[in-house]
N, C-alpha and C positions, 0 to 999 in steps of 0.2 A: 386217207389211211384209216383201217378199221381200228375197231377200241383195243380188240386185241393187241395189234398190232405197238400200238400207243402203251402197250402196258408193258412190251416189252423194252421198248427204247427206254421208258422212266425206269425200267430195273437195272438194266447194263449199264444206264447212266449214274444210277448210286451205285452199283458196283465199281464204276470207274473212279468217282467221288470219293468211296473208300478208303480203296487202295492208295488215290494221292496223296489223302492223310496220312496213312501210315506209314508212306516214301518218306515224305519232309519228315512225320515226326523221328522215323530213326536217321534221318540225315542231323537233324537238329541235338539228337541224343550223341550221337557220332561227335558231332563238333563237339558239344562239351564235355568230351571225354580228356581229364586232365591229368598230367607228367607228372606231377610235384603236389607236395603238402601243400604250396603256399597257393597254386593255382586252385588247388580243392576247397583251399577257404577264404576264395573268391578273390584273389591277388592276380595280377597281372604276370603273366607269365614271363621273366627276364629274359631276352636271348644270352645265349651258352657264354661262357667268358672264355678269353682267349688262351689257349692251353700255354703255359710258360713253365719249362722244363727246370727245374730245380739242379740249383748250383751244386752238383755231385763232391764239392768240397769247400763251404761257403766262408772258413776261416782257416789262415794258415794253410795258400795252395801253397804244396812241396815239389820242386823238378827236381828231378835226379840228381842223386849227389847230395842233397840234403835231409837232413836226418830229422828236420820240424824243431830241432832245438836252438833257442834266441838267448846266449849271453849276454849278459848288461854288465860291463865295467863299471863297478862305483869308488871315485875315490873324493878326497876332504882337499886340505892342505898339500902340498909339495913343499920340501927343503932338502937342504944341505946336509952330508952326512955329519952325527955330531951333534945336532939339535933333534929337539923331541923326544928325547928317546921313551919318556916315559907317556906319551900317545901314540899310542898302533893305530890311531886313526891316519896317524901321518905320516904320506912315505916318503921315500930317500928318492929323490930326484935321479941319481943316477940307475936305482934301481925300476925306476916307471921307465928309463932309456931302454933296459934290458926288456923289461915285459912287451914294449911295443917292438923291439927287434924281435923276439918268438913270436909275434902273430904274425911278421911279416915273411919269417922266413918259416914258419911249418903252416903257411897257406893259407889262415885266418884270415876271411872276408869283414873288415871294419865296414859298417854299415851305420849311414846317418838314423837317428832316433826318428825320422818320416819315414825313414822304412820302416822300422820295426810296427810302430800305426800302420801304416798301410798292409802289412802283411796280419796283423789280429784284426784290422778293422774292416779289411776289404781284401782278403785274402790273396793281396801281390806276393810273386813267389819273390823267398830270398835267395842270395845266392850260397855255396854252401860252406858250414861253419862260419855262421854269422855273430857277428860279435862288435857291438855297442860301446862307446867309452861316454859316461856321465862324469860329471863332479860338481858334487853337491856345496853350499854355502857362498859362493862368488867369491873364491880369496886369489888375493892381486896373484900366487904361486902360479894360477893357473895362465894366467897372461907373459909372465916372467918368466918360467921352468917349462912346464909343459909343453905353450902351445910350439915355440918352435922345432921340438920333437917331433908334433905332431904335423906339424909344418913337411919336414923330413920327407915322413913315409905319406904325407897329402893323405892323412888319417880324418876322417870327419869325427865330431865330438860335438855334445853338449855339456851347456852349462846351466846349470840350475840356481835360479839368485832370489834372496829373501828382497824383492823389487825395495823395499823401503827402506833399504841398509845401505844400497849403492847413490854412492854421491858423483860428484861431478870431478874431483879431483882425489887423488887418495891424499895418504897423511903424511907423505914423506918419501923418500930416496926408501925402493926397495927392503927389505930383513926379513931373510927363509925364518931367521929363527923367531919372528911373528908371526901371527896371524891378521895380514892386515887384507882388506878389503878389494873388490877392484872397483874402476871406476869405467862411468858411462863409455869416455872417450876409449878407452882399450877393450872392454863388450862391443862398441859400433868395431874397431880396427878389426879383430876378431871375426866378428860376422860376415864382415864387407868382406870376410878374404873365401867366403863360399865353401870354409872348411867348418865353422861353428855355428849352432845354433843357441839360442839362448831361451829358455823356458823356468818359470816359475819355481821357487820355494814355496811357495806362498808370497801373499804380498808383505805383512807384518804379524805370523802367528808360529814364528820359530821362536817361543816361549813356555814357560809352562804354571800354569796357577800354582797359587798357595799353597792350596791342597791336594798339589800334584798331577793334578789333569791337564791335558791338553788339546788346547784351542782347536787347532784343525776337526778334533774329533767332540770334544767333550761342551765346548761352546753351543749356543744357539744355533738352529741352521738359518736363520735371517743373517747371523753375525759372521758362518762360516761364509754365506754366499756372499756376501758385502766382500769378504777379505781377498778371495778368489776372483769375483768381477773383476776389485780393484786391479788385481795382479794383472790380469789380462789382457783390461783395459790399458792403461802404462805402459806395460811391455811392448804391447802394439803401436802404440803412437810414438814411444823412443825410437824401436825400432822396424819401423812397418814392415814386421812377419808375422805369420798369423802364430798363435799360442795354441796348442791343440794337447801340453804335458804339463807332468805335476808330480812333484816329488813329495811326500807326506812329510813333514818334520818329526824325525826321529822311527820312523814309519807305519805313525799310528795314525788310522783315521775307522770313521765308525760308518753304519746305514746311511747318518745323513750328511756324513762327507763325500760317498759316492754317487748318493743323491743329487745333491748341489754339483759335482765335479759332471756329468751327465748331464744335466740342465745346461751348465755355462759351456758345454760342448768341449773338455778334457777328453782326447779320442785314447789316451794314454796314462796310468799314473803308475811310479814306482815305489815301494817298499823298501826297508833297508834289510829283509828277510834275506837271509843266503840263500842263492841257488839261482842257477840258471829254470828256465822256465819252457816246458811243454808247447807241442802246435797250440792246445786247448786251453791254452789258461788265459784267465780273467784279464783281460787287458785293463783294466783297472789298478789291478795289484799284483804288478808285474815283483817278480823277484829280480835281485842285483849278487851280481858276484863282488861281497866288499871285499877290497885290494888293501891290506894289513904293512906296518912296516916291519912285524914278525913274518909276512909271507917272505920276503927277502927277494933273492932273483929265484935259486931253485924254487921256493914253496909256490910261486907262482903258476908257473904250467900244471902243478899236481892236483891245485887248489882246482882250477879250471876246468881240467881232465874229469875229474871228479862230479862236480857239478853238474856239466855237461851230459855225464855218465847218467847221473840220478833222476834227471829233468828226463830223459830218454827210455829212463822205467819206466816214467809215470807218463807215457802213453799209451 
């Protein structure tokens, strides 16, 4: 091969040279070419996360028929007509017969307090005009009067009990016109019959300081949490259900009572505030429609109506 010839081959061959560099370099420019801020400052690029369609209604689903509003019955004591008269806290036994014959005859769905949790917590629907019966303080009334009422119409109910009041026996042959306590053995009869549940007063801070504050709210929250475990702890081993509600005494509770009530896993707490309560409202601090022994039999349905009505605005 001439020289010429030889000079040509060396030229086409660095032109071919060339160009492979500049192939790879923009192949190599190409590949780091990056998606994301975090792959631009030198991070591993994450594959895509799994697309998961957002719960188009993630509290309080409503079927048809339901208007999203959750009544909570709250009542204290039961008696006989003739005592109490000077506490509205406490009604006429024959008058709670009348109240629970209207929800059963204008169509009121009595619903266990799991559901109501489970419809703010986890948005099971209810069924419609839902309506809850609590009674708060554990008096024997509610074992003697009530439950076979509630027996009756196969009404589900809870009971709300300050865990450290209740003894193993009460103190005597029944009297509406006391307030006497109930005991462990008629809570288990109660529960065992798959119509009651039984959930917390607190365990011992239905009291009130000195200087007028009270425990559940105004105390330490190492001291509220202590009083709450305890509740819950007890409750669950008398009666092995789980405790998941919380009724405030007197229905005050503060930041680090909801705090603590969230922590020991309370999926529910209610207030002694009037008013039925919205699809949206705080399951924390549920409202209660309090049951008066001034409501009577008529002020009953009006009281209710009402409530229901106002809870129904505020959506």
């Amino acid at each position: 091969m001439g020289e010429h010839s030889k000079g040509l081959v060396l030229f086409f061959t660095g032109v071919l040279a060339v160009c492979l560099v500049c192939l790879i370099a923009g192949c190599v420019r190409q590949t780091a070419t990056v998606s994301s801020p975090e792959a631009a400052a030198g991070e591993l690029t994450r594959p895509a996360e799994p697309k998961v369609e957002p719960n188009p209604d993630p509290v309080g689903s409503v079927p048809p028929g339901h208007d999203g509003v959750v009544a909570v019955l709250m009542y204290h004591h039961l008696t006989t007509r003739g005592n109490w008269g000077g506490n509205d806290a406490v009604v006429v036994v024959d008058d709670f017969a009348e109240h629970m014959a209207y929800l059963k005859k204008e169509g009121y769905n009595v619903v266990s307090l799991r559901q109501v949790a489970d419809f703010y917590r986890h948005g099971i629907p209810l069924p419609p005009k839902p309506v809850a019966i609590t009674f708060d303080d554990g008096y024997e009334s509610t074992y003697q009067l009530a439950y076979p009422i509630l027996k009756r119409y196969d009404f589900p109910f809870t009971v709300f009990i300050v865990v450290n009041w209740i003894g193993e026996e009460t103190t005597g042959p029944f009297r509406p016109e006391q307030k006497e306590l109930i005991s462990w053995p008629q809570l288990l009869e109660m529960y065992e019959s798959g119509l009651c549940n039984v959930q917390p007063h607190t365990f011992d801070a239905h009291y009130r300081f000195s200087d007028g504050g009270y425990p559940i709210a105004h105390a330490r929250s190492d001291q509220i949490f202590a009083d709450l475990e305890q509740a819950k702890t007890v409750l669950e081993d008398r009666l092995g259900h789980q405790v998941f509600a919380l009724t405030y005494p007197w229905g005050v509770y503060s930041p680090a009572t909801l705090q603590v009530a969230d922590k020991l896993g309370y999926e529910v707490a209610f207030t002694m505030t009037q008013g039925a309560n919205p699809r949206q409202a705080d399951p924390r601090t549920l409202l209660r429609t309090g049951v008066l022994q001034s409501d009577g039999v008529a002020g009953f349905p009006k009281k209710l109506a009402a409530q229901r009505q106002a809870a129904l605005a505020r959506q």
